[in-house]
Backbone bond lengths (Angstrom), bond angles and torsions (degrees), N, CA, C in turn:
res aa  C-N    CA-C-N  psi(-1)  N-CA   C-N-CA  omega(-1)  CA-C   N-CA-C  phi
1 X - - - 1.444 - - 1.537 107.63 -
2 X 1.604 102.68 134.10 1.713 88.76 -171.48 1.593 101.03 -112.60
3 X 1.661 111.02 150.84 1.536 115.43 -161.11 1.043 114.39 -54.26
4 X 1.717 127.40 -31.97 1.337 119.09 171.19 1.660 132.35 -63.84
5 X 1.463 100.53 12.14 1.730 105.59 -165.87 2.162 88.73 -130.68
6 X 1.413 98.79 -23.70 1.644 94.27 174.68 1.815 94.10 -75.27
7 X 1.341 121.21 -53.28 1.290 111.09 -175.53 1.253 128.07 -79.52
8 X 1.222 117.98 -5.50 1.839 112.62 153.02 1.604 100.51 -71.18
9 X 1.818 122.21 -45.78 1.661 98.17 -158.41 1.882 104.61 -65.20
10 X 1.479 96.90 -38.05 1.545 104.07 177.82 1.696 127.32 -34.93
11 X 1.959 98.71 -47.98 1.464 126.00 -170.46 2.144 87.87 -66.40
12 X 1.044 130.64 -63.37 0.592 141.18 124.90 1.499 149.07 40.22
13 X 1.030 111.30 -84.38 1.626 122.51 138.20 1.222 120.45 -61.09
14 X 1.477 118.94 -50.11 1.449 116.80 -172.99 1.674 100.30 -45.97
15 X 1.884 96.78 -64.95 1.714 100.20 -169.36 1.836 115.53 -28.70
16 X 1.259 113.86 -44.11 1.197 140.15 -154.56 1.732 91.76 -66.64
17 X 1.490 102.10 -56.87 1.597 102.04 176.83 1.211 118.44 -50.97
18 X 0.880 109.18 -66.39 1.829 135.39 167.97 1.041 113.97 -3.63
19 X 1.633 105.25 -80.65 1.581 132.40 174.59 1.568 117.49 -46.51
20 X 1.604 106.57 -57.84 1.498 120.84 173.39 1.703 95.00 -35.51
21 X 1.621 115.92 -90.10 0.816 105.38 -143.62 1.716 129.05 -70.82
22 X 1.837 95.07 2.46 1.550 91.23 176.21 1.984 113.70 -97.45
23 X 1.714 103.05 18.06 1.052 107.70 -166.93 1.529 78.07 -95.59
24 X 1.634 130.57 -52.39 1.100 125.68 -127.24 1.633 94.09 -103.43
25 X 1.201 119.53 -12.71 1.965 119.10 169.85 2.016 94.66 -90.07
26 X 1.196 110.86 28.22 1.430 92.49 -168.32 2.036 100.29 -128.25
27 X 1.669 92.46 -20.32 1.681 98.48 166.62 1.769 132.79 -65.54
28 X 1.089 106.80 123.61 1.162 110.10 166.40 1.181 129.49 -37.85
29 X 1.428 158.27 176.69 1.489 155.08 148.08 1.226 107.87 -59.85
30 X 1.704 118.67 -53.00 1.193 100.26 -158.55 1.786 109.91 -70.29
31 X 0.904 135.95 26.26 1.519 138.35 -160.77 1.486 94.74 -131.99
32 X 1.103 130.10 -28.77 1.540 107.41 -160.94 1.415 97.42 -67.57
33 X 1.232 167.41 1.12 1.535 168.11 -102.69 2.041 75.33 -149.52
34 X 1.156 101.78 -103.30 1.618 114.85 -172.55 1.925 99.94 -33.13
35 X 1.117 123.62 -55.53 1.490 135.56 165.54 1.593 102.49 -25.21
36 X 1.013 105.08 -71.25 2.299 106.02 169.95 0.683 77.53 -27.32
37 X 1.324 121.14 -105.48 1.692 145.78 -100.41 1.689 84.97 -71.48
38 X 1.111 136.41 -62.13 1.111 142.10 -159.87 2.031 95.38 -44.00
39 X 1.792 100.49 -72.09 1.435 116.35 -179.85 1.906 119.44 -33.62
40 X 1.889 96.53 -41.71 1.321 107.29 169.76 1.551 109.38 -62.08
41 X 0.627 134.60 -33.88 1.667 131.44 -162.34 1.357 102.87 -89.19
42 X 1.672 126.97 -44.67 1.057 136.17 151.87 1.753 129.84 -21.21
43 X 1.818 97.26 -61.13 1.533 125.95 -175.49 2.152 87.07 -69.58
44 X 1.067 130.13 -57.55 1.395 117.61 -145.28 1.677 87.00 -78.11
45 X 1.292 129.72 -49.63 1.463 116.62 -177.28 1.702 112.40 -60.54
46 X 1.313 117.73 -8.91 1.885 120.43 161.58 1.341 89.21 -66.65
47 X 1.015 123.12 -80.82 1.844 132.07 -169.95 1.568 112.88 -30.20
48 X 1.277 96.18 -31.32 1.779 84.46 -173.73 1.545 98.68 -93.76
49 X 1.578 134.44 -35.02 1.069 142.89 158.56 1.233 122.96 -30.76
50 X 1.540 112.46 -45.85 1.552 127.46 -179.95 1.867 105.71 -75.93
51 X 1.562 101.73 -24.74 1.518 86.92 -154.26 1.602 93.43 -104.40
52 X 1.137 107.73 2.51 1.902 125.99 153.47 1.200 105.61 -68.22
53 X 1.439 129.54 -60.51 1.383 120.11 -152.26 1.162 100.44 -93.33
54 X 1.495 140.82 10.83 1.128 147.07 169.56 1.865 122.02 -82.69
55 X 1.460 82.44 -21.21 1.167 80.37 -164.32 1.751 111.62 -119.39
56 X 1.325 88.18 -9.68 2.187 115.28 169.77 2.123 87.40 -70.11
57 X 1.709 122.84 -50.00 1.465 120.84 174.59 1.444 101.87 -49.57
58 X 1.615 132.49 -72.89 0.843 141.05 -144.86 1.395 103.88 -54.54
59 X 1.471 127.28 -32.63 1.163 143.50 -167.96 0.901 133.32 -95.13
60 X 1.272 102.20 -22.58 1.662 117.62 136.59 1.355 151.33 -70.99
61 X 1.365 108.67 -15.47 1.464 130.90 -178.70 1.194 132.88 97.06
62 X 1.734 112.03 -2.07 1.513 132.61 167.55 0.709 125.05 -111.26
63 X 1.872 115.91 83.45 1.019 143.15 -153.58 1.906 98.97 -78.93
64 X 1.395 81.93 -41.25 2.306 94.25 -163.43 1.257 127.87 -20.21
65 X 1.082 94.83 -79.41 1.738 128.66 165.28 1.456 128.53 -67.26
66 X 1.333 81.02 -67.81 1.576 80.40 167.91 1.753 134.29 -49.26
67 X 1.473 97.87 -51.30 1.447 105.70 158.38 1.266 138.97 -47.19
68 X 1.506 112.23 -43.16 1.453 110.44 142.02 1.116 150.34 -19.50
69 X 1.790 78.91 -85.83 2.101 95.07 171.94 1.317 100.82 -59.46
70 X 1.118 141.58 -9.52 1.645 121.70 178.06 1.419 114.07 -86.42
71 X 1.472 122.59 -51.03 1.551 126.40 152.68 0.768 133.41 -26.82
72 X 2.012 126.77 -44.45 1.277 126.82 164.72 1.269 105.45 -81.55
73 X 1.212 138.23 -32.90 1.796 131.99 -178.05 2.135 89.29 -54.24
74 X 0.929 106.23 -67.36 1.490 111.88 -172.25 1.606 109.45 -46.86
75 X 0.939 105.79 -71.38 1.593 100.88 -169.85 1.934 97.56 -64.30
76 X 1.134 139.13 -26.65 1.326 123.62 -164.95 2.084 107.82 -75.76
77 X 1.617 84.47 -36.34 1.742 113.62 170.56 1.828 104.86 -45.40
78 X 1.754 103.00 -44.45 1.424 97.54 -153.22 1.264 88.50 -88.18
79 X 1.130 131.64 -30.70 1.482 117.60 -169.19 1.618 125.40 -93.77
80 X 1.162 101.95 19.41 1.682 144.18 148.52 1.383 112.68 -74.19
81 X 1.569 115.99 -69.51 1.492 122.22 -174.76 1.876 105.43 -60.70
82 X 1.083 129.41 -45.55 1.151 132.76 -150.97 1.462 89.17 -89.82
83 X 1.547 129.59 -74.78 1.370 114.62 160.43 1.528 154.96 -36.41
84 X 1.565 98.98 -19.10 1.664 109.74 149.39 1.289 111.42 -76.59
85 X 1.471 135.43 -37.58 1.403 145.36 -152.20 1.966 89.78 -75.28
86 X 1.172 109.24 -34.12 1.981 113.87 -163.42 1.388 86.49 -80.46
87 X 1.635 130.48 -53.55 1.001 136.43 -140.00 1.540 94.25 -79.26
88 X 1.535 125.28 -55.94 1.599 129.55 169.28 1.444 107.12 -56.58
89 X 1.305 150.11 -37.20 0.982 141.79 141.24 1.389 145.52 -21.81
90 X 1.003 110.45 -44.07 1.745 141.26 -176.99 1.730 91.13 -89.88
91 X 1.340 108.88 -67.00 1.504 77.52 -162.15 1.916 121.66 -90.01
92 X 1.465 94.32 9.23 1.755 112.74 159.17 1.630 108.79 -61.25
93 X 1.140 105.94 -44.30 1.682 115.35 -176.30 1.640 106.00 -64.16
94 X 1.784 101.91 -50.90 1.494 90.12 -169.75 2.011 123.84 -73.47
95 X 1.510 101.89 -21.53 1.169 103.54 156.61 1.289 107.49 -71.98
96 X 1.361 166.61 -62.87 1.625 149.58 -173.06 1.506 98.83 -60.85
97 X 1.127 127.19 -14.71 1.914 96.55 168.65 1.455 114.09 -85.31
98 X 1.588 119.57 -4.15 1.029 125.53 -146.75 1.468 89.77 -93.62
99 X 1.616 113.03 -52.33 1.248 118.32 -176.54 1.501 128.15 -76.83
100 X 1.693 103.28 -16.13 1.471 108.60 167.91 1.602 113.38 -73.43
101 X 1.238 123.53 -40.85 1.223 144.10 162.67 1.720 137.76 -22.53
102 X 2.050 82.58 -47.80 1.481 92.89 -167.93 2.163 95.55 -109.47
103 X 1.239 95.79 -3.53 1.386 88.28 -173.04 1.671 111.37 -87.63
C-alpha cells in the first residue's frame, strides 16, 4: 500500500467523521423517525457489503483478518439494524397512541 493512497483513505475517513457528525448534531427531532429508517437501509447494505467481502477473503485464502473485520463489520451493522428497527418502532407506537387517544 503506497502512503499516498493510505493518506487519501485516512484524509478521508476523517472528512466522513467530520461531516457525519455535523450533519447528525444539526437534525431536528421531528426527523430522527425517517433518519432510522434511512440509517437502517444504510446498516443492511454494510451487511451485505461485509458478507461480500467476507467471502471475496475466504476465496482467497486470507481468512485472518479479513475474517474478522468482516464479523465485526456484520455483527456491529446488525446491531444497528435491529436497534434502529426497536427505536422506529417505539416511537411509531407512541405517535399511534397519541392519535388513537385523542380521537
Amino acid at each position: 500500500m503506497s502512503p499516498e493512497f493510505l493518506i487519501g483513505n485516512i484524509t478521508l475517513f476523517m472528512l466522513a467523521i467530520f461531516i457525519g457528525f455535523e450533519l447528525i448534531t444539526k437534525v431536528p427531532a421531528t426527523l430522527h423517525t425517517p433518519l432510522m429508517s434511512g440509517a437502517n437501509a444504510i446498516s443492511g447494505i454494510s451487511i451485505i457489503g461485509a458478507l461480500i467481502g467476507s467471502n471475496v477473503a475466504f476465496d482467497g485464502g486470507n481468512t485472518e483478518l479479513s475474517g474478522i473485520l468482516a464479523f465485526v463489520a456484520v455483527t456491529l451493522a446488525m446491531i444497528n439494524v435491529v436497534g434502529g428497527f426497536a427505536v422506529t418502532n417505539r416511537m411509531l407506537n407512541m405517535i399511534a397512541g397519541k392519535k388513537r387517544g385523542g380521537a
